[in-house]
C-alpha positions as CSV (number, residue, x, y, z in Angstrom):
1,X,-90.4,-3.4,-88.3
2,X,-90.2,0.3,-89.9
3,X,-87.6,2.3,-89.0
4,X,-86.2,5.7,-89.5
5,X,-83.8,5.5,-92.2
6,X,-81.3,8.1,-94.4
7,X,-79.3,8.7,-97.9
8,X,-77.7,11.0,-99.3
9,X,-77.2,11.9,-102.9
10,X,-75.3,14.5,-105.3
11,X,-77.7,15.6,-107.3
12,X,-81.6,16.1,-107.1
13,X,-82.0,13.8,-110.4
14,X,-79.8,10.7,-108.1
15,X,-82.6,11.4,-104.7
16,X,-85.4,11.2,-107.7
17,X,-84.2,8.2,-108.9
18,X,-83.7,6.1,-105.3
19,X,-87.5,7.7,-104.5
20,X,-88.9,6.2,-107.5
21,X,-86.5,2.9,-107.6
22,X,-87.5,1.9,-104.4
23,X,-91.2,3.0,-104.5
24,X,-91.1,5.4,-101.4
25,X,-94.4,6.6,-100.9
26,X,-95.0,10.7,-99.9
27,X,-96.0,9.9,-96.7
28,X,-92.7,8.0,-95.6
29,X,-90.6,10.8,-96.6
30,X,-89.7,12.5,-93.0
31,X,-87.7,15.2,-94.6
32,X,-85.8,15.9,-97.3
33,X,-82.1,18.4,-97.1
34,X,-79.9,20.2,-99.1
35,X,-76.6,21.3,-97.6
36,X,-73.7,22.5,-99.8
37,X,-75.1,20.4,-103.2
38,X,-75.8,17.5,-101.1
39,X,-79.2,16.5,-100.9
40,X,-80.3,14.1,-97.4
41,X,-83.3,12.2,-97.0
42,X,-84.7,10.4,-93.9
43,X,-87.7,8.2,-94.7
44,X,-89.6,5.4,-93.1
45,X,-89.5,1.9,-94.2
46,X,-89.1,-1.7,-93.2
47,X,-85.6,-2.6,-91.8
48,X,-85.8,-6.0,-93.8
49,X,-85.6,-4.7,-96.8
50,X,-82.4,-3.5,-98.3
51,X,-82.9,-0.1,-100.8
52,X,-81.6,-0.2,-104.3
53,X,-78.6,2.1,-104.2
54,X,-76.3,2.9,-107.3
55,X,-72.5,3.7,-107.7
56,X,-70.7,7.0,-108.0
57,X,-70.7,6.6,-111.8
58,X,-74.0,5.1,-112.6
């Protein structure tokens, strides 16, 4: 089933990554935020599949 789901990220070069990682197409991206150097997405995808999601550090 897709679902309505959301990150958040540090940096603009981190949400890049995750887009590209995890193959999020334009037109799943809802919206994307930036609130005091914190950047939000929400995004559409299937609720089976988990999203590739890296430490603090990496």
């Amino acid at each position: 089933m897709i679902v309505l789901k959301s990150d958040y990220f540090s940096a603009h070069e981190r949400l890049t990554r995750f887009i590209n990682e995890n193959h999020i197409k334009r037109e799943d991206i809802l919206r994307i935020t930036q609130s005091q150097g914190m950047f939000t997405i929400f995004f559409y995808a299937d609720d089976a599949i988990e999203e590739i999601t890296h430490g603090l550090f990496s």
